[in-house]
N, C-alpha and C positions, 0 to 999 in steps of 0.2 A: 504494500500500500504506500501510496507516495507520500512525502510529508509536505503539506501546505505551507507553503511561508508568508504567515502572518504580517513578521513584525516588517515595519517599514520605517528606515532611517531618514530624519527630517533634520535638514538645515538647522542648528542652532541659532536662536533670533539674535538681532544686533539692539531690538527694540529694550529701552532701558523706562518704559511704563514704571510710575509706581517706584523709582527710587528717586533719592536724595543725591547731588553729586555737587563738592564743593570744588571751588579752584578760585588759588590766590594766584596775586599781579593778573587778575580778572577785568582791570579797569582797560586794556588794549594789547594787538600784539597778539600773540600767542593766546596767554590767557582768554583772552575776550572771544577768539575764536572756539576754543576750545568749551567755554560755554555755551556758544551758539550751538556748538557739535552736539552736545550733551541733551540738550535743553531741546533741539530737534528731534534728537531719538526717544522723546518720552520724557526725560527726567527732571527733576524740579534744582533749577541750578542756582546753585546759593553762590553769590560774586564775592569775593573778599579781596578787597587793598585798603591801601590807608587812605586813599585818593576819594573821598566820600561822591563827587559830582560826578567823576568818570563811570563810577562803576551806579548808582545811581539813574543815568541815563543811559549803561549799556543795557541794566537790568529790564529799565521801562520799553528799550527799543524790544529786547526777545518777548516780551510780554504782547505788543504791540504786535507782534507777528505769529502771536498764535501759543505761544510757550509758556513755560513756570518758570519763574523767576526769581528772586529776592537779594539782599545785602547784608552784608557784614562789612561797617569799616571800622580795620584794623591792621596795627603794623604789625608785621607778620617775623619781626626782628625783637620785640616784646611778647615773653615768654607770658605775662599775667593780659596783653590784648590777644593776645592765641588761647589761653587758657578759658578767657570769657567769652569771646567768639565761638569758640568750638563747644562748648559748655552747654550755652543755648539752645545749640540744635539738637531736636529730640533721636533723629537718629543720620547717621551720614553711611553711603552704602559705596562711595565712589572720592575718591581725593585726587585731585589733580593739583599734586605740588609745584607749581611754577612759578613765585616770584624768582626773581635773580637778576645779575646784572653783570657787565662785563667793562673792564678799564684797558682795555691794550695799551701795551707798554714793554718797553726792552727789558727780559730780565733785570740787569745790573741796574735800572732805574726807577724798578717799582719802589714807592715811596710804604713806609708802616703804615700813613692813614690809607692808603687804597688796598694794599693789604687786608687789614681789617676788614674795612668797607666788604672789599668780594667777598673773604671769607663767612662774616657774617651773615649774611643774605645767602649766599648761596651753598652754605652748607650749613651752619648751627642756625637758623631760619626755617633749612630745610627739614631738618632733625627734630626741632621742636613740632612744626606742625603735624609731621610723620606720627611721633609719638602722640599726640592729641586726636587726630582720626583713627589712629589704629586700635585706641582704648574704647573708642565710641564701638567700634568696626567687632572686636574684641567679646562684648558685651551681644551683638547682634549675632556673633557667632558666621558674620559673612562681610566682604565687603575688596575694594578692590583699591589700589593706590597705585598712583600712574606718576613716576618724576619725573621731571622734566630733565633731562641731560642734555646730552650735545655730541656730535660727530667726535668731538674735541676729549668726551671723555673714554674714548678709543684709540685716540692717538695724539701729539704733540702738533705741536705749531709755534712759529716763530711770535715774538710779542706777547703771547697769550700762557706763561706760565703761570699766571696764577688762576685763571680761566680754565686750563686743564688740570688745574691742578684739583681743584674745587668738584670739577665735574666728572674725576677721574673717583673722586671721595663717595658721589655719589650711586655711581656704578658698584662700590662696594657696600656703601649702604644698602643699596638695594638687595644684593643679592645676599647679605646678611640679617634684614630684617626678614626677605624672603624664608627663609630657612626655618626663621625662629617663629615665625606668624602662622606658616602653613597648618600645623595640626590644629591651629585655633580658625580655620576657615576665612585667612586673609591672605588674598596675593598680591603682590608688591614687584610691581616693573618698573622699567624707565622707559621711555621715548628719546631718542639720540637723531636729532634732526642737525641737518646741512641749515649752512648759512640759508637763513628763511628772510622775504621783504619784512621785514617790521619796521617801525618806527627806532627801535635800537638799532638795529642794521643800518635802516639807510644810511646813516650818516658816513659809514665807514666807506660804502658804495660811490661818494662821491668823487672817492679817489680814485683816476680810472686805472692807477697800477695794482692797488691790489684787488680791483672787481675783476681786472686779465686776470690775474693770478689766480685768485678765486676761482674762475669760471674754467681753469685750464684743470684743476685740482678735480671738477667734474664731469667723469665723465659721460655724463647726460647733456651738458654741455648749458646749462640755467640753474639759477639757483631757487630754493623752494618758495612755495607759495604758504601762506596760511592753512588752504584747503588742504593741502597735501599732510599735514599734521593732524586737523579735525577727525578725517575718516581712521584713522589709525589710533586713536585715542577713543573714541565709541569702542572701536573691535576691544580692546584692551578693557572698556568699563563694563564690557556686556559677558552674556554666559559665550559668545564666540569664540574667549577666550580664555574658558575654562581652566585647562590645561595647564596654563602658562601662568610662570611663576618664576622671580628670578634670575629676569633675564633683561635685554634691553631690544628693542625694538628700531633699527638702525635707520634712517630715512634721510641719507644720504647722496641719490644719485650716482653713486659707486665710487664713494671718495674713499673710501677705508676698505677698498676689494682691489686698491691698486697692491 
């Protein structure tokens, strides 16, 4: 007698209905895409920066177009405005760690106060917030944390050691909170995107030697858009990407496959 086969394998959804998804340096840039992204697939997206107007009217625009939306402003380099901000919300099922900032500069002339400055923001910033959703996360027994990295925290570059330095911290962050989160039903990635247009980029772009140099570094031969990081960040917040844990998500243009 022949055996029927039943069961039928279906697509896991990208649709993120029905969760909470927070993301700092929300007010433009990265962030603010990354909320659209969110907020599109279903999800009700809580903005956080210290920037109360920016994020304020990015909120009102996703709303305005059909979305969940809401604010938190707060500096995300203040361990007790992360502690109250995050505190508030009843539950967070998704973290999109993204504030940070970048100072290029020659090794031998990075100054201590920019020093600081990166490291702050972009790692003990990053640290703090991590540890604040993953307690929520923790407690719910599920949820999903997305950092923000960088091409950069896969390999070197001129000007940019303390940028790689930072984001190279991250990568290990991850894949150590990774580890330790998993039997409690939290997974923890990064996102490692190529020079993206933003409003922190352009400025660097105006120089047309290193946009050559840039653009030769890719072999796709452009450098990223906003869109190109949105859809890869859903995959990463939704059940899509079950699976994955502790790792990083590279979106590069084949800059780190030379």
């Amino acid at each position: 007698m022949s055996k029927s086969n039943s069961s039928v394998l279906v697509t896991p959804s990208m649709s993120l209905e029905g969760r909470v998804a927070v993301v700092t340096g929300a007010g433009r840039g990265l962030g603010l895409g990354c909320a659209m992204a969110l907020a599109g697939a279903g999800a009700e997206a809580i903005l956080v920066s210290r920037t109360e107007a920016e994020i304020e009217s990015a909120a009102a625009e996703i709303v305005k177009n059909g979305g969940k939306a809401s604010y938190r402003v707060c500096d995300v380099t203040d361990p007790e405005q992360v502690a109250e901000a995050f505190g508030s919300l009843e539950r967070i099922d998704v973290l999109v760690n993204n504030a940070g900032t970048n100072i290029p500069e020659p090794f031998l002339q990075v100054s201590q106060k920019n020093l600081d400055l990166v490291l702050n923001l972009n790692v003990r910033s990053m640290f703090i917030v991590a540890q604040a959703a993953a307690a929520k996360m923790v407690e719910q027994g599920a949820g999903s944390i997305i950092q923000m990295s960088s091409q950069m925290g896969h390999v070197g570059s001129p000007n940019r050691t303390v940028y790689c330095m930072t984001k190279h911290a991250i990568e290990g962050l991850t894949k150590a909170m990774a580890v330790e989160l998993a039997p409690k039903g939290v997974r923890v990635n990064s996102i490692a995107p190529t020079f993206i247009e933003t409003p922190m980029a352009k400025k660097f772009f105006e120089n047309k030697d290193f946009l050559d140099w840039t653009l030769a570094q890719i072999p796709l031969g452009h450098l990223g858009r906003i869109e190109d990081v949105m859809g890869a960040v859903v995959f990463m917040a939704s059940d899509a990407s079950a699976l994955m844990t502790g790792t990083s998500l590279v979106l590069d243009g084949g800059w780190t496959a030379k």
